[in-house]
C-alpha positions in Angstrom: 0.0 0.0 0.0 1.0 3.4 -0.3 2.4 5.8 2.2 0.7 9.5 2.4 2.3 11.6 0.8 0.3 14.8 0.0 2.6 16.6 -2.2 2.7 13.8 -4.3 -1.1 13.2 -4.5 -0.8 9.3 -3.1 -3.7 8.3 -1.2 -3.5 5.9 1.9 -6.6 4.4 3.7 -7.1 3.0 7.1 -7.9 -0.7 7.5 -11.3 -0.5 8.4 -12.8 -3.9 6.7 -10.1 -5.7 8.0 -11.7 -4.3 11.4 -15.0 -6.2 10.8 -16.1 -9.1 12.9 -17.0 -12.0 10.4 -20.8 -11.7 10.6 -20.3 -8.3 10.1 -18.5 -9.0 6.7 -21.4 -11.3 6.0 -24.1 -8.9 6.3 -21.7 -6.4 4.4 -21.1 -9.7 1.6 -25.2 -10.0 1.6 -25.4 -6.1 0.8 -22.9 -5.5 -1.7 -24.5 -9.0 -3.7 -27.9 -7.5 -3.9 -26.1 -3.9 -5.1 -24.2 -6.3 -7.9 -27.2 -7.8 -9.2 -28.9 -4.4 -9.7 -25.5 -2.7 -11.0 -25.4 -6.1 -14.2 -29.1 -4.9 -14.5 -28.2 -1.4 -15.9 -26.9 -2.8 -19.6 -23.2 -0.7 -19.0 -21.0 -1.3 -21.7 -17.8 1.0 -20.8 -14.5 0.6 -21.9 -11.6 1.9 -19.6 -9.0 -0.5 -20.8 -6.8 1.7 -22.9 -5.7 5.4 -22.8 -7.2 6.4 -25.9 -8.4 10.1 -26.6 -12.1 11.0 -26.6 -14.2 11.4 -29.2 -14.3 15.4 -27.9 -10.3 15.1 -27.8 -10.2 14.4 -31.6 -12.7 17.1 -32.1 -9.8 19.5 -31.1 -7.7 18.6 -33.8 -10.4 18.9 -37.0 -9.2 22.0 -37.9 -5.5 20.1 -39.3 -7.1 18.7 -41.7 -8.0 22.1 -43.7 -4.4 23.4 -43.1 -2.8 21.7 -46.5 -5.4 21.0 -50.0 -5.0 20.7 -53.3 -4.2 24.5 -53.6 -1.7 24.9 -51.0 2.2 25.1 -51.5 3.6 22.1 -50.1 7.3 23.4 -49.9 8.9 23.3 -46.6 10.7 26.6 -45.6 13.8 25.4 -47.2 12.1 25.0 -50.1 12.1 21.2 -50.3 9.0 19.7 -51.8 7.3 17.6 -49.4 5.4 15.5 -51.7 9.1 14.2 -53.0 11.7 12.2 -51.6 14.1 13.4 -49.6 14.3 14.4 -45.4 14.9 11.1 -44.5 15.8 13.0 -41.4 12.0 14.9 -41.4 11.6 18.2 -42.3 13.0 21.3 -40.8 10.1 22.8 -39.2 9.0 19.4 -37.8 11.9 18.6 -36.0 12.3 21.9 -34.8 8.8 21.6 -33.5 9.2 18.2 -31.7 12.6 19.2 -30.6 11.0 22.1 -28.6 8.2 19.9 -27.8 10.7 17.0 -25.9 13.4 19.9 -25.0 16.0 18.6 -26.9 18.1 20.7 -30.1 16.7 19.9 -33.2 20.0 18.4 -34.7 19.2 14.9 -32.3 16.1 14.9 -33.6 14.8 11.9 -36.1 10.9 12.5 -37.4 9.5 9.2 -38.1 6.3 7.6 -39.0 2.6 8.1 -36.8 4.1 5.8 -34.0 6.6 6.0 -31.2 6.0 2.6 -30.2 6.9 1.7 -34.0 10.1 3.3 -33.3 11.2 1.6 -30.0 10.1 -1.6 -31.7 12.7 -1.0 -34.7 15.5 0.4 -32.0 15.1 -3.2 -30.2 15.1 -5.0 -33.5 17.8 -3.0 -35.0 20.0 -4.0 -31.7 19.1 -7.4 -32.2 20.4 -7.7 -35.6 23.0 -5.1 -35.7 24.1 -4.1 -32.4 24.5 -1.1 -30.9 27.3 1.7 -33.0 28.9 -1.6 -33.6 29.0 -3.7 -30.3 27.9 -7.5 -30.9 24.4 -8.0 -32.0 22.1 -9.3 -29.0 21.0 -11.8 -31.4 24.6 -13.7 -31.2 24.5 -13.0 -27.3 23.8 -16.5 -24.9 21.4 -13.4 -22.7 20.2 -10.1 -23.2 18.4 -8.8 -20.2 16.2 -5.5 -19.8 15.0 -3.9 -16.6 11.3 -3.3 -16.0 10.0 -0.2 -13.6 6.4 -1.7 -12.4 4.1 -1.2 -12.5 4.9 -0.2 -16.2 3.6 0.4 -19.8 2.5 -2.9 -21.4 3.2 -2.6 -25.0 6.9 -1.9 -23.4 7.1 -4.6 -22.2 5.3 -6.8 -25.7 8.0 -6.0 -27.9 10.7 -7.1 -25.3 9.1 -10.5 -24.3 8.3 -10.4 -28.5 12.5 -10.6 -29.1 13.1 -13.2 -25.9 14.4 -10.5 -24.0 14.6 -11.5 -19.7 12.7 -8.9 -18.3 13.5 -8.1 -14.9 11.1 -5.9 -12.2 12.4 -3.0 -11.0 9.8 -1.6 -7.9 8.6 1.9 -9.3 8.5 4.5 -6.3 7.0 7.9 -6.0 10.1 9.1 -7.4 11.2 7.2 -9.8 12.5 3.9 -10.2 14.6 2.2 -7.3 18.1 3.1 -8.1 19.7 1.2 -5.7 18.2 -2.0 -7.8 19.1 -0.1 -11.2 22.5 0.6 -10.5 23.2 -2.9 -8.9 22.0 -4.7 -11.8 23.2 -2.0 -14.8 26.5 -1.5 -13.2 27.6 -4.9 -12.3 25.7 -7.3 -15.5 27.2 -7.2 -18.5 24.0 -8.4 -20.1 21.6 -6.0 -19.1 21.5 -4.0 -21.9 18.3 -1.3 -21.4 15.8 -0.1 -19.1 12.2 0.9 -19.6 11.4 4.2 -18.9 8.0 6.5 -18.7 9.9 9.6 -16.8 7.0 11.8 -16.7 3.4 11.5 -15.5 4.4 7.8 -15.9 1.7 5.0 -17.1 0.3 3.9 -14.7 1.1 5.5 -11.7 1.1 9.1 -12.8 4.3 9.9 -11.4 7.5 11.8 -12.2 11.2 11.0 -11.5 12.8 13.4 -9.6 15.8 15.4 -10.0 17.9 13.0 -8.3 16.6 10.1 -10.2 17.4 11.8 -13.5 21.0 12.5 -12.7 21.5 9.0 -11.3 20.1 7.7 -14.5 22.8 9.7 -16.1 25.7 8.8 -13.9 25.1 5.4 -14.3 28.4 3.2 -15.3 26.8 0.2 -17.1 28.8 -3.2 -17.7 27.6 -3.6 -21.0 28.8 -0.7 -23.5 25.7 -1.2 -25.7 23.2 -0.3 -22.5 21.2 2.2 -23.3 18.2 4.1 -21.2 15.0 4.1 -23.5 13.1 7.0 -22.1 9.5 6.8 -23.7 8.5 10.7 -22.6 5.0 10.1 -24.0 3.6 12.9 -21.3 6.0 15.4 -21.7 3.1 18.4 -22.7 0.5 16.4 -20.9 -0.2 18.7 -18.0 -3.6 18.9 -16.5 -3.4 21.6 -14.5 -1.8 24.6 -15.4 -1.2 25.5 -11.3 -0.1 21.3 -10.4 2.8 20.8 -13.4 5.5 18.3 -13.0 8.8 19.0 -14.3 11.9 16.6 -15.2 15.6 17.1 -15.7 16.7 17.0 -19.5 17.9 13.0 -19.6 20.2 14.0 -22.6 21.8 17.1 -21.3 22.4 15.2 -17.9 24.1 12.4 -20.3 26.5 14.6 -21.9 27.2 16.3 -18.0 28.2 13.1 -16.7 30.6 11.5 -19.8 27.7 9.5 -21.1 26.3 11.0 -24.4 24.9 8.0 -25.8 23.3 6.5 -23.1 19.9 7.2 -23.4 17.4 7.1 -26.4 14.4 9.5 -26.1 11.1 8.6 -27.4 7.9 10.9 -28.1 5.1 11.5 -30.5 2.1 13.8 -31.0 -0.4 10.6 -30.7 -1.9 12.3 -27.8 -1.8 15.5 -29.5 -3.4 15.3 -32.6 -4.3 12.4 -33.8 -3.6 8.9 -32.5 -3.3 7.2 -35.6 -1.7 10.2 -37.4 0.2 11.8 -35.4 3.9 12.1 -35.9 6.7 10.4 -33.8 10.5 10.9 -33.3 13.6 9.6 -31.9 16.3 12.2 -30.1 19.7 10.9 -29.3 23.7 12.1 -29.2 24.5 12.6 -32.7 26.7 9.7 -32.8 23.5 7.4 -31.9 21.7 9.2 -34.8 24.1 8.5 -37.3 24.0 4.9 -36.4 20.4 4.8 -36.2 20.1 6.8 -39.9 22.6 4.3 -41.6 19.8 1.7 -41.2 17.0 3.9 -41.3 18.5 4.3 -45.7 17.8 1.1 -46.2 14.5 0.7 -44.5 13.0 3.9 -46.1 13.0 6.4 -48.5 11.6 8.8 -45.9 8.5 9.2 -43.9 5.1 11.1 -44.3 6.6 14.4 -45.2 3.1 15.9 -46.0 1.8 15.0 -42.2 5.1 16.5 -40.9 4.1 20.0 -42.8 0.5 19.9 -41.7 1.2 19.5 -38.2 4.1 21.7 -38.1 1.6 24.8 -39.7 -1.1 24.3 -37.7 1.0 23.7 -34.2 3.6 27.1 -35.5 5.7 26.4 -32.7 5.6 25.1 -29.2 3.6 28.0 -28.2 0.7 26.6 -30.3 1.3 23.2 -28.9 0.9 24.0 -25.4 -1.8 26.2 -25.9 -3.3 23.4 -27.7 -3.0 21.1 -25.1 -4.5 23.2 -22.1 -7.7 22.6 -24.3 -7.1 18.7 -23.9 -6.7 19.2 -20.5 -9.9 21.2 -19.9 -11.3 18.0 -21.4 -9.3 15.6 -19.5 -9.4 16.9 -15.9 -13.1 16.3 -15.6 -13.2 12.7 -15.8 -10.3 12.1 -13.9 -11.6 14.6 -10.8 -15.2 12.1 -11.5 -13.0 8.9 -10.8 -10.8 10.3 -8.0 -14.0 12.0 -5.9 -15.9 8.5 -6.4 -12.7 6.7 -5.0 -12.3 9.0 -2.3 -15.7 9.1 -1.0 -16.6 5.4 -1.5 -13.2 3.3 -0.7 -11.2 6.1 1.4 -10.6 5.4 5.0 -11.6 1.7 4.1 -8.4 -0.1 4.3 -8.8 -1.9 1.0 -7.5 0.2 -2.2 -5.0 3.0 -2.5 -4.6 5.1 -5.7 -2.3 8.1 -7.5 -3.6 11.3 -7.9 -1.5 12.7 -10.8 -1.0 16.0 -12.3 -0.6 15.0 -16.0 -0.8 11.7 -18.2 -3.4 9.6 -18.9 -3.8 7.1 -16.2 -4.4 6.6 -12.6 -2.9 3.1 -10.8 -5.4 1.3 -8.4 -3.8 -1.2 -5.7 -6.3 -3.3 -4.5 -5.4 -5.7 -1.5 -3.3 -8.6 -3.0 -4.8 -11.3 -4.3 -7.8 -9.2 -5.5 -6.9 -7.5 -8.9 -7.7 -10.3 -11.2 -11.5 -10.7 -9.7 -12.3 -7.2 -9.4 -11.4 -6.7 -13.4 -13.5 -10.0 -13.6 -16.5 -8.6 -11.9 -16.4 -5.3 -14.1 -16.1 -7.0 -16.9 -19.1 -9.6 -16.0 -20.8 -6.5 -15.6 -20.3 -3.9 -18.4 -17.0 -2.4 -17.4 -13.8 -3.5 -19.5 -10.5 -2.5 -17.7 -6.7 -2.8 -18.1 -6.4 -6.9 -17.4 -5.3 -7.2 -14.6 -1.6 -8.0 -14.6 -1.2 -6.1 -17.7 1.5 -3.7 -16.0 3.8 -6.0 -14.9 6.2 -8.1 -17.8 5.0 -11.3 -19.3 1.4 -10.7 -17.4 2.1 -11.2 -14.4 1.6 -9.2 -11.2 3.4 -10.9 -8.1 0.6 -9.4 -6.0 -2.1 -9.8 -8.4 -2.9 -6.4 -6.7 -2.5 -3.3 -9.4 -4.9 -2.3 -11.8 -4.8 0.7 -14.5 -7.9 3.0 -14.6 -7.9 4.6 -18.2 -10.0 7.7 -17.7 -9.8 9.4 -21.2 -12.7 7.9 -23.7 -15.7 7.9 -22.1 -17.6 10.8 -21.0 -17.3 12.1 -17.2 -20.9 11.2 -16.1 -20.0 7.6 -17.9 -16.8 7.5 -15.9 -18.6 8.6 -12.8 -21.3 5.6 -13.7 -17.6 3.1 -14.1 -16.2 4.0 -11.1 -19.4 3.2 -8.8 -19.2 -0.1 -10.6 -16.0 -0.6 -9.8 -15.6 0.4 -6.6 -18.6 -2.2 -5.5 -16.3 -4.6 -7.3 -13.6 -3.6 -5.2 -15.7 -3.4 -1.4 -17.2 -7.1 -2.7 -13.6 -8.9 -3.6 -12.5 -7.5 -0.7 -14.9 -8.6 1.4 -15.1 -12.3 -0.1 -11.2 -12.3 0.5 -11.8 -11.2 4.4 -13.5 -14.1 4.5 -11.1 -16.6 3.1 -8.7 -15.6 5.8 
């Protein structure tokens, strides 16, 4: 369970069920039934399972599509012709744009295709077959190993399981991953060669590493040569409060300060920005990491969407436009998170049996049930109209030691839909609890 700590916006709850006399938890058990049955009466058919952007959210970014037609000069301000070949690299204005946008100079910036995940995927694969700037590739290697901050972002950990990478938990804490753990493994196994990373409003928890965490990341001496830190900062505009903003160190600038330039690979996209499936992703790195990455990046393409890259950068302008931009996604956003945070206060606080993040930013909040529980409660949503994250979903290979943590996803539906999820689920929550009180 977590600790309070109210700066951080975790929330702790006395053990008050675990307080209850057994026939007291009986009459509770015969209660919360009866509320069931009428709850599976209502028809709900809600989906919280993944972080994807309302149908409102989209809405925002209509006004794109008009920005480039038939009659519109598709040069890009070097006067390259966007509907050609060339930029493998993206176009100027682009990278300048996501540069800004992940705080980075646009020289160690690649623009790729609609999907950061695509890009992580092909920086994996490229290792695999390749190598890293010319170290063995992990393919020829008898173990390649990755750390694993958990809870953590599934699709992460996919595409490692996908290429028979060991994945190895690292605890997440409210301030990052545990270091201690990081460094003993990075600095001392030559066959750890990466480490999964959300660094800001991180999914699922919500949290942000801290200063400290950051520079440790960055002084860290790794066995292997070919380690390297893939820092997915998804979240990195993703604010949803312009008063409650988290801030992080700049991973690549604390690199180059501590002797390690190529140690860390940045991902980030505009998925979350404009569109999901149109969006634009890139990769920043040391320019030596760039080249490397580029070298392959000629044979695998001719160059990416170059017509996308204009469109966005004209109708974003600059980072100004993004930002501004995004404190409309928040005004969306906030609501339906505040819906699921004042449903879980009011019904499970003080209760003893869940505690949950309150973050400023991202797109998720992380439940911990009591262990043992998780994998019912999804169960018993899902039985009765509510799909969530399965449960285990966070952890690598699907499996959650505590069968405990469960990702609330509050973007697509509406806030009086999400307000309608949460009762359901918290019922879920009070009746697994209960029926595991009674086990004991």
């Amino acid at each position: 369970m977590y600790t309070i700590i109210p700066e951080k916006g975790l929330v702790s709850n006395m053990k008050a069920y675990q307080e209850l006399t057994r026939e007291e938890l009986l009459a509770l058990k015969e209660q919360l039934d009866a509320a069931y049955v009428d709850a599976k009466g209502k028809g709900l058919k809600l989906d919280m399972s993944r972080g994807k952007p309302g149908i409102s959210q989209l809405t925002l970014s209509m006004p794109m599509l008009d920005v480039i037609n038939s009659q519109s000069d598709m040069k890009t301000v070097l006067g390259n012709d966007t509907r050609n070949y060339g930029d493998l690299d993206g176009i100027g204005e682009c990278r300048r744009l996501l540069a800004n946008m992940m705080g980075v100079e646009k020289d160690n910036v690649v623009i790729c295709g609609n999907s950061s995940l695509n890009i992580m995927y092909d920086t994996v694969s490229r290792s695999m077959t390749k190598g890293v700037n010319g170290s063995t590739p992990w393919s020829k290697l008898d173990k390649v190993k990755f750390l694993c901050p958990v809870p953590g972002y599934d699709r992460h950990f996919k595409i490692t399981e996908y290429f028979g990478i060991e994945m190895i938990n690292i605890p997440l804490l409210e301030d990052g991953p545990d270091m201690d753990m990081v460094e003993q493994y990075v600095n001392n196994d030559s066959a750890v060669k990466g480490i999964w990373c959300v660094p800001k409003y991180s999914n699922p928890t919500g949290i942000s590493y801290s200063d400290e965490v950051v520079r440790r990341f960055a002084n860290l001496k790794p066995a292997a040569e070919d380690f390297r830190i893939y820092w997915d900062n998804a979240y990195c505009i993703h604010h949803l409060y312009d008063d409650k903003q988290d801030e992080i160190l700049n991973i690549l600038e604390e690199c180059e300060k501590a002797g390690n330039p190529n140690m860390v690979y940045i991902f980030s996209s505009t998925s979350k920005v404009s569109f999901p499936g149109s969006g634009v992703s890139a990769i920043a790195s040391s320019l030596e990491n760039i080249d490397f990455i580029e070298s392959q990046m000629t044979v695998q393409t001719i160059g990416h969407d170059k017509i996308n890259q204009l469109r966005h950068a004209r109708y974003f302008k600059n980072i100004d436009g993004m930002k501004e931009h995004m404190r409309k996604h928040a005004d969306l956003m906030r609501p339906k998170f505040e819906a699921v945070l004042d449903v879980l206060e009011k019904e499970l606080g003080g209760l003893g049996i869940g505690s949950w993040t309150k973050p400023y930013g991202g797109y998720f909040i992380s439940f911990d049930a009591m262990d043992g529980c998780a994998k019912a409660i999804v169960a018993k949503c899902k039985e009765a109209g509510v799909v969530l994250t399965g449960a285990g979903a966070t952890f690598p290979y699907g499996k959650d030691p505590k069968d405990s943590n469960i990702r609330i996803a509050p973007s697509f539906p509406t806030p009086e839909e999400m307000a309608m999820a949460t009762d359901l689920f918290v019922l879920c929550v009070k009746l697994v609890s209960v029926e595991k009180l009674l086990e004991a």
